[in-house]
N, C-alpha and C positions, 0 to 999 in steps of 0.2 A: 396410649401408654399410661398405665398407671401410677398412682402415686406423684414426687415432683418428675419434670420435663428434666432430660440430660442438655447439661450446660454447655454450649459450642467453646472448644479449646479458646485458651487465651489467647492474642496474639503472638506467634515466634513459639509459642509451648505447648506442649503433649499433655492433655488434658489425662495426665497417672497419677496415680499414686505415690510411684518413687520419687528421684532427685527430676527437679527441671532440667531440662535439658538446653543448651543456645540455639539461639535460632540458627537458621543457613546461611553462609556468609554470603555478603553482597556477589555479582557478577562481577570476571575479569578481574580478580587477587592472583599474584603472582604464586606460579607454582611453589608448595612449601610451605604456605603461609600459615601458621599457626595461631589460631585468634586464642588470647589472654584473657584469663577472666578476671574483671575488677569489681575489686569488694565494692559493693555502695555504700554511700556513706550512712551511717548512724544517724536515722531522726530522730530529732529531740522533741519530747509529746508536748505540747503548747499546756501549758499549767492550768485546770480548770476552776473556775471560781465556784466555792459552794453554793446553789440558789438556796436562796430563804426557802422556807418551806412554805408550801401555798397553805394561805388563809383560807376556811374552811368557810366555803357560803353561808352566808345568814339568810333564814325566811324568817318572814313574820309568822310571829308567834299563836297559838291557837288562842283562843278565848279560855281565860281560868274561870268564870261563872257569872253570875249573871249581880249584880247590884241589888243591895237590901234596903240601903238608907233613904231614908225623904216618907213622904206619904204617897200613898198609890192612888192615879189617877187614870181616869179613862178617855181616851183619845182616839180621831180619826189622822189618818193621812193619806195625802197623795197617791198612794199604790193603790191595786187592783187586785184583787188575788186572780191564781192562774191556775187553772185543773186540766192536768193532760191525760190520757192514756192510748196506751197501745201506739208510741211512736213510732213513726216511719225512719228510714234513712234518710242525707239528704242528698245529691251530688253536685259536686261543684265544677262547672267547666269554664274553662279562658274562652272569652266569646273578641275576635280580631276583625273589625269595620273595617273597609276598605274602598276608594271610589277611584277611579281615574286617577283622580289631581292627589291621591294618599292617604293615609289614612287619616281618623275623621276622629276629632276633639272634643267637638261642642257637643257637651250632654245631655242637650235639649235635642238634638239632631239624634244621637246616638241610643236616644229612649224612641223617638219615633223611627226607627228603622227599625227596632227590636218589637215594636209594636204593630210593624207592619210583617215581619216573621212569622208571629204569631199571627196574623192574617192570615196568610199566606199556606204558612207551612204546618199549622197548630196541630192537624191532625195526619201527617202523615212524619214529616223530622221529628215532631214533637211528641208524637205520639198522643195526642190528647192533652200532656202534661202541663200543667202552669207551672212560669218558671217566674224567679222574682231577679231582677236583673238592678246591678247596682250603679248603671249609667256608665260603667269605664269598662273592665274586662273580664267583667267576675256575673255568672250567671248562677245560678240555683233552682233544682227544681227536689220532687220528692219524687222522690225512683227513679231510676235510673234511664236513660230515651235510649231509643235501640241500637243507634251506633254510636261507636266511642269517638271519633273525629266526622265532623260533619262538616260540608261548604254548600253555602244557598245564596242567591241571587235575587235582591227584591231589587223595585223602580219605585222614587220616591218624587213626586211631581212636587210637595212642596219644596223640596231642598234644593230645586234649581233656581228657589227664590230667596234660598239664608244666608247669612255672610258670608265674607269674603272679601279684602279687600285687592279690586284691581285682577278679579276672577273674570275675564273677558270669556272661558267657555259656559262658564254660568251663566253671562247676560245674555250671549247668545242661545242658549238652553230655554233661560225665561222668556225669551223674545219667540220665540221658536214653538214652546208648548210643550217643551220636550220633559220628558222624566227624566233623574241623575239614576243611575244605575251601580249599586252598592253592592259589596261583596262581604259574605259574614260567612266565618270561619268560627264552629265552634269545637274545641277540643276538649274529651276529659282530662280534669285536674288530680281530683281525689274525694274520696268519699268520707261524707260527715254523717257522726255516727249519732242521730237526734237522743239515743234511748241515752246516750252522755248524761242528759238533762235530770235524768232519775236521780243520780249520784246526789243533787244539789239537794234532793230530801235527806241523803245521808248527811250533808255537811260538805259536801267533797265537790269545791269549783275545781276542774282541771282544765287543761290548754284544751282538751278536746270538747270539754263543757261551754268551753268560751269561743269555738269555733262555731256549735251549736246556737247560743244568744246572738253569734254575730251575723247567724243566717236568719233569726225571727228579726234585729233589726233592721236588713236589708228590707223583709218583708214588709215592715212599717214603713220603711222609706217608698217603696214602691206602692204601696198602699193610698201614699198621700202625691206622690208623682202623678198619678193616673188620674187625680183633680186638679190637675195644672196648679197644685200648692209650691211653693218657692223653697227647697230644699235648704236647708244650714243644719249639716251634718245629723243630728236626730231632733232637728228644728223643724217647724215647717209652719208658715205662714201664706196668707192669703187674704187680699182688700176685704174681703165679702167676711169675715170674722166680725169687724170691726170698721168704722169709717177713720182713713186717713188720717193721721194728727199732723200738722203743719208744725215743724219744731224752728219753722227757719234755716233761713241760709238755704234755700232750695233743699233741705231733706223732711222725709216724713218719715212718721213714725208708723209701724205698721206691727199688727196684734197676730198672735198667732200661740203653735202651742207646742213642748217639747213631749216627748214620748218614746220611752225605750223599757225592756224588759230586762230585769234585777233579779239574780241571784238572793234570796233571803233565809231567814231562819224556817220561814212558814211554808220552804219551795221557791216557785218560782210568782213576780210578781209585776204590773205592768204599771212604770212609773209614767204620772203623765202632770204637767206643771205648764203655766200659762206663760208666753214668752213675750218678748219684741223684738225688732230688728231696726234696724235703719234704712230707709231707702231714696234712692237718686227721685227727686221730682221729674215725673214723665213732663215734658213741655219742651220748644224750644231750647236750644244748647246753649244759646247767645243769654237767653234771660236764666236760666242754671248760675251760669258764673255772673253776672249780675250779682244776683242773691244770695250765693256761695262767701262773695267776696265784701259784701254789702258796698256796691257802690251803684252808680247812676248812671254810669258812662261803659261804652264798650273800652274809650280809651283811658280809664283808670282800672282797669283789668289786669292785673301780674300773672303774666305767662308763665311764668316761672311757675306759681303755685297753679297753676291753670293745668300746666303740665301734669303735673303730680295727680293730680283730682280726679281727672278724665281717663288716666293712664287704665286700661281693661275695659272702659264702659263702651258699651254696642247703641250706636248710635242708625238712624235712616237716613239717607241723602233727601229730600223733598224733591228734587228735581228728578230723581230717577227711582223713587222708590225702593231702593236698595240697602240693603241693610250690611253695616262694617262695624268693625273693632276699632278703639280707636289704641294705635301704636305709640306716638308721640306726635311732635308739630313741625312742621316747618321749618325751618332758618331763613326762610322769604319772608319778607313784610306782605304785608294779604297783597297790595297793590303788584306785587314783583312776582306772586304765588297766582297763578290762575289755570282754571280748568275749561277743557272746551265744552259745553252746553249744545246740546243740538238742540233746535227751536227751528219752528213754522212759522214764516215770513205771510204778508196777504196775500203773496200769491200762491200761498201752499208747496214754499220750496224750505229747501233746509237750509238753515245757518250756522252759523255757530257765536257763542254768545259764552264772556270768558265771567261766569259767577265768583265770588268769593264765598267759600264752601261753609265754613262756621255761619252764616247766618241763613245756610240752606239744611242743616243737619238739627235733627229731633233726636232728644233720647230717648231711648226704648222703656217701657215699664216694666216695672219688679226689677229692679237690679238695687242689691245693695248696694250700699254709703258706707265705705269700711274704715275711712279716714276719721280722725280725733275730731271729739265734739267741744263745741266751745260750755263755758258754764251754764249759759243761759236755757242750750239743746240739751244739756244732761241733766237740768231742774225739771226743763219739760217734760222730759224721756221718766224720771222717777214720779213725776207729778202726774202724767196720765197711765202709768201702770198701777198706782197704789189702789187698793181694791180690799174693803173688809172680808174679814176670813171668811163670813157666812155669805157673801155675796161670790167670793173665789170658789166656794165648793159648789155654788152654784154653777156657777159657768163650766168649773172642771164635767162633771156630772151630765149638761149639757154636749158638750165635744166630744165626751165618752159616747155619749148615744147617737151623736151623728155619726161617728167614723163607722159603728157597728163593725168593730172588728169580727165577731163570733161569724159576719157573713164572708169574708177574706175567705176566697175559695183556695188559697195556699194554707190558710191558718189553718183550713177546716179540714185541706189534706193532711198535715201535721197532728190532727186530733186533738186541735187545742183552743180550749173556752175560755174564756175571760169574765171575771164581775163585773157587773157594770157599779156597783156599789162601793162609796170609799171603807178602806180595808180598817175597821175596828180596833184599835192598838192598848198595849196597856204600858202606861208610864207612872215616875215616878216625879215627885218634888222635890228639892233637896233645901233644906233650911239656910238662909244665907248668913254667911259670916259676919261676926259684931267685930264693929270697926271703932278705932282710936282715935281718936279728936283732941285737941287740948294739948299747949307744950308738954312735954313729957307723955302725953296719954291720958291726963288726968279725966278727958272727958270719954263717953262710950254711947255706939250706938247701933240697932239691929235696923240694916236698912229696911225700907216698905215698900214691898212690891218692885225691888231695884233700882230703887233710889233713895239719895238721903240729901243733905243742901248744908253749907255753910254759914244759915242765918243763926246770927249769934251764937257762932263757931269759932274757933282761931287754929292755927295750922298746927301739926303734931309735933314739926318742929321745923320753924320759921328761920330765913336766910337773915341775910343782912348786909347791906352795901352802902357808900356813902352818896356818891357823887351822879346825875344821869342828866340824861337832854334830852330833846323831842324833837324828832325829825318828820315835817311836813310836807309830804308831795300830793296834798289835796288843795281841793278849793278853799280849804277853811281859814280863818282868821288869825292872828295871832293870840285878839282873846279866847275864840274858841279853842283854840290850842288848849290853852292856860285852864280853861274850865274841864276839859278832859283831863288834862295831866293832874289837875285836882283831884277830880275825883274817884281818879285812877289811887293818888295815892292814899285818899282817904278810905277806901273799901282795903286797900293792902293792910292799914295802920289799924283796922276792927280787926283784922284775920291774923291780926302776929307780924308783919311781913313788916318790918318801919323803917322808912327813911324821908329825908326833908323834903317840904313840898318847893317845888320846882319855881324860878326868877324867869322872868320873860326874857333877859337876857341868854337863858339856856333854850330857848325855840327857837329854831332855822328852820323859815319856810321858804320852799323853793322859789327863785328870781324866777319869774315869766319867762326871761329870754332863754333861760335854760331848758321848759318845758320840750322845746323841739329836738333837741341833742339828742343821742342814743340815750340808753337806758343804763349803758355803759359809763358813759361819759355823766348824766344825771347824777348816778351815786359819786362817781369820782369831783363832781365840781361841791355838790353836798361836804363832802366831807372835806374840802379843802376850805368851804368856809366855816365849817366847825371848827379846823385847827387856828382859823386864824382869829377867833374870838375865846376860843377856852383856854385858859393857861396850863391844862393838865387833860390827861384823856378818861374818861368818864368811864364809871363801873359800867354802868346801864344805859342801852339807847330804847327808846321809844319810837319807834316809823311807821308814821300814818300814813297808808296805803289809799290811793283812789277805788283800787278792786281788790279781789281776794288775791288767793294766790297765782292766779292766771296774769294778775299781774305782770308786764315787760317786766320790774324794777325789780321784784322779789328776787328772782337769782339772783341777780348782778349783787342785790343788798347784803344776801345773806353770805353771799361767799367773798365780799370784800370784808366783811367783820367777824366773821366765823373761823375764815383763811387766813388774813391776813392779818387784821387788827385783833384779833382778840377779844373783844366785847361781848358781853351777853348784851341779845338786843330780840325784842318782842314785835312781830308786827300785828297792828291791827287797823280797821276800815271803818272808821267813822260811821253812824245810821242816824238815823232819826229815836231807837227805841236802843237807847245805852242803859239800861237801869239797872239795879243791884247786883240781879243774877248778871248779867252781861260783866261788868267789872271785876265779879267775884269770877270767872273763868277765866279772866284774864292774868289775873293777881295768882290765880293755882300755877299757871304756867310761868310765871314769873320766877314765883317760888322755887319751881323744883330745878330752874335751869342753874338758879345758882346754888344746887346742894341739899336744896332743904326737903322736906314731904310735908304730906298737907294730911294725909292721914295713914294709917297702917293696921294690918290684921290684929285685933287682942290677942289671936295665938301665937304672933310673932311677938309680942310684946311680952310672953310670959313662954318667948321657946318652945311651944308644946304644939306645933306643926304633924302632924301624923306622919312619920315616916322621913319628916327633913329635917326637921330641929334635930334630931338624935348624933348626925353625921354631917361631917362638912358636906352640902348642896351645894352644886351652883346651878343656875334654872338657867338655857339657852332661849334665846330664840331667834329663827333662821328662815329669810327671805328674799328671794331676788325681784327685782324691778324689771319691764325689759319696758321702759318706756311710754309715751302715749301711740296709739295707732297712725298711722301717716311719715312715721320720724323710722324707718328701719335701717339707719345708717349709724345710729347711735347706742353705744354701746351698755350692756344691761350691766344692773347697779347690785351688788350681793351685800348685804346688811347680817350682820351678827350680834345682839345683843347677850349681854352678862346679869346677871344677880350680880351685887357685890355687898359686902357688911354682912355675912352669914353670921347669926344665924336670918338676918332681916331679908324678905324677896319683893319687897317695894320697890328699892333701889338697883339702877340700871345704867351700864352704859353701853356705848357700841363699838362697832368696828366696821368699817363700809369700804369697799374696794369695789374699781368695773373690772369688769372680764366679758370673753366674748359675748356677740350679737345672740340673743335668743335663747342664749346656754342657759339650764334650768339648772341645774348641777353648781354648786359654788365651787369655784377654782381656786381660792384662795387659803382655803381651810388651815392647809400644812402647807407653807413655803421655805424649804430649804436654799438656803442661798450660802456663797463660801465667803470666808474672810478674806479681805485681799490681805492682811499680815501675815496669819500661818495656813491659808488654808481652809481651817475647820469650817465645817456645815454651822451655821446660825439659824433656824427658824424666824422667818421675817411675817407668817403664816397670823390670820385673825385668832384663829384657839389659844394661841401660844400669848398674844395679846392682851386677850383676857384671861387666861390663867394666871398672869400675874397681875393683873387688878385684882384678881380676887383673892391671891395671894396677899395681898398688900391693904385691903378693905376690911379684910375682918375684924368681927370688934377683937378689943384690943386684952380681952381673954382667949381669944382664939387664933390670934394675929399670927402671920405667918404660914399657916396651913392650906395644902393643898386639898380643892375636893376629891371625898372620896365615890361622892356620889355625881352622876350629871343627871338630871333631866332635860332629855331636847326635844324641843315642838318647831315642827318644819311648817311653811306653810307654804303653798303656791304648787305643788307637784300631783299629779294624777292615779291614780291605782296606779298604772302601768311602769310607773317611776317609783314604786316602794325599793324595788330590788338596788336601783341604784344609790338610793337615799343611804338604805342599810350595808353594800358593797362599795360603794365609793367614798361615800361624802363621811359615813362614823367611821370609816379603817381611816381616812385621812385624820378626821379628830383623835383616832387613838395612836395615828405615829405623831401627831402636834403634841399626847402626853408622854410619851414613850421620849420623847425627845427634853423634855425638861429634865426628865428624871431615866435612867435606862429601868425598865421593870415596872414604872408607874400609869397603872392602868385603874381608872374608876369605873366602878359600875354604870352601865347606862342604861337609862329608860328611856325611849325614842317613842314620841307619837307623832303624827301627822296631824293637822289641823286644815280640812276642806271643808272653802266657802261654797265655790262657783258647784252644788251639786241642787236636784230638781226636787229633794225633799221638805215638801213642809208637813205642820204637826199642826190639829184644831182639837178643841175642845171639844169632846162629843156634847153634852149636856149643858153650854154656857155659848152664846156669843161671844166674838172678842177672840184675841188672840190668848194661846195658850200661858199659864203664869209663867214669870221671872223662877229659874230653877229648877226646870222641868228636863228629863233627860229618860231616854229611853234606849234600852238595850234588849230587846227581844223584839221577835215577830220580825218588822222590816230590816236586822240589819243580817251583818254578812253568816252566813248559814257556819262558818268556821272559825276567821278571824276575830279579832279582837278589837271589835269597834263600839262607838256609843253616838247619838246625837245627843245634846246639847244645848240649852234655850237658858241664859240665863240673865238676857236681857229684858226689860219690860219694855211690850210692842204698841207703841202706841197709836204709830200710821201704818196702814200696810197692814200686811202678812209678814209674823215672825220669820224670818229663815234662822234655823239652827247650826249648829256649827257639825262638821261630820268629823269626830275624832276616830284615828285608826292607832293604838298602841303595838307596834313593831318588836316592841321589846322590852321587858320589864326584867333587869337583871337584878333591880334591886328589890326585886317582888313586894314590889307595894301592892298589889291585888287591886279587884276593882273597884274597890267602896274608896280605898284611899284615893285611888288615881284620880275617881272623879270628885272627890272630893277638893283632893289640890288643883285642876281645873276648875269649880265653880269657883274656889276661893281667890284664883289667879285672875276674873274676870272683874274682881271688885279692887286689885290697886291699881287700875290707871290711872297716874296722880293728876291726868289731864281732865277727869271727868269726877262727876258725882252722881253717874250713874252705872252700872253692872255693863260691862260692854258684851260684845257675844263675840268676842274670842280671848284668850287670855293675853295679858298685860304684854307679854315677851312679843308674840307675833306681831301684837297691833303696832309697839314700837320699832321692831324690826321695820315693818312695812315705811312708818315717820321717817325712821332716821334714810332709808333707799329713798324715800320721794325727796324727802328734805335735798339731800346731795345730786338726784338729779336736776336739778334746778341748778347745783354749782354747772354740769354740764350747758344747763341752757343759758344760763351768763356766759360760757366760751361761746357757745354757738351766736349770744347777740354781740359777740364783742368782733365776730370772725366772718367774714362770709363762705369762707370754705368750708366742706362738710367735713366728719369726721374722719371719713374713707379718704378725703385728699391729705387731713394733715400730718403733719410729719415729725413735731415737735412731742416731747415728753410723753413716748409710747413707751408701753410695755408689751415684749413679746408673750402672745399668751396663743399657744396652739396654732390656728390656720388664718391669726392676724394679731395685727399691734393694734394694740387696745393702750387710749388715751388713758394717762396716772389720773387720779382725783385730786386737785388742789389738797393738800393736807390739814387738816383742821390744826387750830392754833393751842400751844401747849396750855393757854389758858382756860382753852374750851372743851378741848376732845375730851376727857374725864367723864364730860358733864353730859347731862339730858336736852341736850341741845336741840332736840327732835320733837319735844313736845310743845 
């Protein structure tokens, strides 16, 4: 039948045209019965609300041109160029393991079954084809195999000897001799289209282009799999690189190298960057946690964290040679916990014999250590990666020629070469900004090579306070006290900074007996003998710390005086080499907590900002925290800092909230909340926050005014995460300004600031790391977008890493000589430093002020033994859990730069 299907009658009605007609009356109605027709009642239409009109997606924006200013310099980096032609297709099919006891997990397993396929099956399933297979259910090959669903059958003798814990058909398999007999199910997905890859010369990454790269990274990965190399995502490491570094605590450090192919200006490009990883020390399980724990006893061993540690790692029985996972532990004490042992008596009969298993079990080699490293493993970890840039292209250049991709008989189906030579670049220098010294500014100076110093310096414009004290929780003395609080004040009283030197009466060093208390309890009996000797409570504290910040005491310190007391207070850690420069960083951050700056741009000092001075600015910066590694029950920290005093962008403060576990996204941007008097929507939201500090900051020719411009620099999010940065997080910033004002909307320029990426930049013609100011925007970056890296720190250990800026948005068309210019110029006021840092001032502080307040967190956690997930007090509902308030900083303090 053509056209639409006829529609079967309604029920009780004559599917016509005319009047409807009643249906037939029920059976057994007395003869006569006339059924009545009843009008129905009248519906009334339910009233529809008008929807907003949907906000129209933002993408990031193209690239406006390329960068003029700085002097031009010639450069190597990281990449590889890459020359294809004539590409094939690819196809992709779901590949489904299966064995008896279910299907099958472990990707070591799941690569040797697929390796025994291709054994097996390579020229007749396979058709000849090499396929690159990504260890779970995603297979790839080039051209297509000749049937579209295929099922095969291999026998894998080793796998009747791999994990499993309490797999009684497996030991009898391995006892037996027998093969595990596997079931592979491979069906087509969908075909990827390689000639995508062209486009990337035009400029044009699209989803199908990026399906295309994500089939050459598979290839890499499989590339390096088939040398028993130790896979982390486009990681891959291997002992034989590099000899083990012993970082303690049962972990090592193991060398290895990252590699994946990059879309660029130049085509396509093959980044490859020297790595590390962490790994569990192979050896008995008993001496692990020993070393893990640093103790001497099995019986001073905390299970608790025992548990946590071991929680995934695949360990071997010694008595049965059998290889398990381990799940978690017991609730038997070992003695009450026993297993039966079969063992051969003298007479050659069997027994059984009840071992305790922990000092029968060995861990297995190559497995990462994913848990948080102490200070001492993370010195180690940067102290044996640091490697001169000419010694790093050495090695790059070496691993390059071992892997010999160009022989990658998938690469070479694909028709694709690789250089093996680092890829030639051209960059530029950018002149650094002359900075302000001197109250008022009276002094002036062009930093050298990205640095400048405060000898016979004074602050730009110095604080001032009357009263302080010094609080001791070291071994030190009470004269020794006295002699740092000296000369603590006297390097302040050369820099501007003046107040009286300090009475021994004002030192409180910790009573011994208190040493053993919590950390909790330490700062609370602390502070109980300060009130009981000071007749008033003091501007300034001084706490001398035993360690850095890893410190028990540091949370507990900082959130009992931050939170509750109000006090600006400074910690530092006593050494052996305290000398001028040491004191003078101390006294910068003294400085600026209470108000002051220690120096400032000349262009801000005569308003002549390229593109900011003109218009109220306010300069953001935006970062979440989710914690250290090992702690995933505790909730991630969102940090927002301000500019304030426009037209000045030295000065800062912030806004910190937690929101859920992991969330990369900030949640708290726009918070609508209603009045309990009338009702009305109040924004309780961090923008809203700071909208009026900065409303309220301006100098006092400008006082009052709203920006009309924002600059916002995000940092910590992924390519993958731009869409949501520019759809979630700026529509929330712009109903946080829509809500102060109805119709108030500023211009935005949104860029992204990534650290964590695999590019670095050498000097072609010079040893050493590339100069302070160096930034480049052609050749390796995105073939479309609008990106730049970044160098504008002076590298003095190590290899430079640059900073990778992505500008999303530029509505207030600053172009791109300004933009990077307000970036280089943003890297020199961090008033905590005196030297050019390598990322701008906003992000670095974002990131202080989130660490700084996670530590209020860890003062709850040492005050509490319950974790986050158990407790129940001062939540906030926030999406698919209650997420703990943050202590609120104190009206005397939140203002302030209390982060540096």
């Amino acid at each position: 039948m053509s056209g639409e299907e006829a529609l079967p009658p309604a029920m009780g009605f004559e599917a016509t045209g005319g009047e409807r007609h009643l249906p037939p009356p029920p059976p057994n109605l007395p003869e006569g019965f006339v059924p009545q027709r009843v009008p129905l009642p009248v519906q009334q239409s339910t009233p529809q609300i008008p929807e907003e009109p949907p906000i129209p997606r933002i993408l990031p924006m193209t690239r406006p041109g390329k960068g003029r200013a700085g002097r031009p310099v010639k450069l190597l980096s990281n990449h590889f160029g890459v020359v294809f032609s004539n590409l094939k297709d690819s196809f992709h099919y779901n590949v489904t393991i299966s064995s008896d006891r279910g299907p099958i997990t472990n990707k070591t397993l799941l690569r040797k079954i697929m390796d025994k396929v291709k054994e097996v099956y390579g020229k007749t399933v396979l058709d000849g084809k090499e396929f690159a297979y990504d260890g779970e259910k995603s297979m790839y090959t080039i051209g297509a195999l000749p049937r579209v669903n295929t099922e095969c059958t291999v026998f894998l003798e080793e796998a009747a000897s791999g994990s499993g814990a309490g797999d009684n058909q497996r030991k009898k398999m391995r006892r037996e001799g027998r093969a595990e007999k596997f079931k592979v199910e491979i069906n087509f997905a969908a075909k990827i289209s390689m000639k995508s890859l062209e486009a990337v010369l035009r400029g044009d990454v699209s989803d199908r282009c990026q399906d295309a790269l994500r089939v050459l990274d598979i290839i890499l990965r499989q590339h390096a799999a088939r040398k028993s190399y130790l896979l982390v995502r486009q990681s891959f490491f291997h002992w034989s690189f590099a000899s083990l570094v012993d970082l303690g605590g049962g972990v090592h450090g193991c060398k290895g190298y990252h590699v994946s192919f990059r879309p660029s200006q130049k085509g396509l490009s093959l980044n490859m960057d020297v790595s590390t990883t962490m790994l569990i020390k192979h050896g008995h399980l008993i001496d692990f946690l020993l070393a893990n724990q640093n103790v001497d006893s099995p019986r001073k061993i905390d299970w608790l964290k025992a548990r946590r540690v071991l929680k995934g790692v695949r360990i071997k029985a010694l008595h049965t040679n059998m290889e398990f996972k381990v799940l978690g532990f017991s609730e038997n004490i070992c003695k009450e916990q026993l297993f039966s042992l079969k063992v051969r008596n003298q007479n050659n009969q069997e027994t059984e014999s009840p071992p305790k298993t922990i000092e029968l079990c060995e861990i297995l080699p190559g497995q990462r250590y994913t848990k948080g490293l102490t200070t001492a493993q993370r010195s180690s970890v940067v102290e044996q990666s640091r490697q001169k840039p000419e010694n790093r292209m050495v090695v790059l250049q070496k691993t390059m020629e071992a892997n010999d991709y160009n022989s990658d008989p998938l690469l070479r189906a694909c028709n694709i070469d690789v250089d093996r030579q680092l890829m030639a670049i051209d960059g530029r220098i950018l002149e650094p900004p002359e900075l302000k010294f001197g109250q008022g500014g009276v002094g002036e100076e062009f930093p050298q090579r990205g640095r400048w110093n405060f000898h016979k310096k004074t602050m730009v414009r110095p604080a001032n306070f009357e009263s302080w004290a010094v609080v001791n929780f070291t071994k030190c003395n009470v004269n020794e006290c006295k002699r740092i609080a000296d000369n603590l004040q006297q390097c302040c009283y050369r820099k501007g900074l003046k107040f009286d030197l300090i009475s021994v009466g004002q030192i409180f060093c910790e009573n011994q007996r208190d040493m053993r208390a919590t950390p909790v309890d330490r700062v609370d009996r602390m502070l109980n003998q300060m009130k009981s000797k000071l007749s008033k409570q003091p501007d300034f504290l001084l706490c001398l710390l035993p360690e850095r910040k890893t410190s028990d005491l540091y949370g507990p310190w900082k959130k009992k005086f931050l939170s509750e007391m109000g006090i600006v207070n400074q910690c530092m850690v006593p050494s052996k080499k305290m000398d001028d420069q040491f004191y003078t960083s101390v006294a910068l951050k003294i400085n600026v907590k209470f108000g002051g700056l220690n120096s400032f741009l000349s262009l801000e000092y005569n308003s002549s900002i390229p593109g900011i001075s003109s218009q109220p600015t306010i300069i953001i910066g935006m970062d979440v925290s989710h914690g250290s590694p090992g702690h995933g029950d505790t909730p991630s920290i969102a940090a927002v800092v301000s500019s304030r005093e426009w037209p000045m962008i030295s000065s800062y403060r912030a806004s910190v909230r937690t929101q859920s576990r992991k969330v990369e996204m900030i949640e708290a941007l726009y918070k609508p909340k209603p009045l309990e008097q009338d009702g009305k929507m109040m924004d309780v939201g961090m923008i809203n926050e700071l909208l009026l500090d900065f409303y309220s900051t301006c100098k006092s020719s400008h006082l009052g005014q709203k920006p009309q411009q924002m600059v916002i620099f995000r940092d910590g999010v992924s390519d993958s995460q731009f869409d949501q940065v520019l759809n979630v997080e700026l529509q929330a910033i712009l109903k946080a300004c829509n809500h102060i004002e109805n119709g108030y909307r500023p211009k935005v320029t949104l860029i992204i600031a990534q650290k964590n990426h695999h590019t670095k930049l050498f000097q072609a013609n010079a040893s050493g790391n590339v100069q302070p100011g160096t930034v480049v925007d052609t050749q390796i970056c995105h073939p479309r977008n609008f990106d730049f890296f970044m160098c504008p720190q002076n590298g003095s250990i190590g290899v430079s890493r640059p900073t990778h800026y992505h500008v999303l948005l530029d509505e207030n068309n600053f172009g791109v000589d300004n933009i990077q210019f307000l970036v280089h110029a943003l890297s020199y006021v961090n008033q905590r430093s005196t030297t050019a840092m390598s990322t701008v001032a906003p992000i670095n502080y974002a990131h202080l002020a989130a660490a700084q307040m996670q530590q209020f967190l860890k003062a709850e956690d040492l005050s509490e033994s319950a974790s986050w997930s158990r407790r129940g007090e001062g939540l906030v509902a926030s999406g698919r859990e209650n997420i703990p308030e943050l202590p609120k900083l104190h009206k005397d303090v939140c203002t302030s730069m209390f982060f540096c």
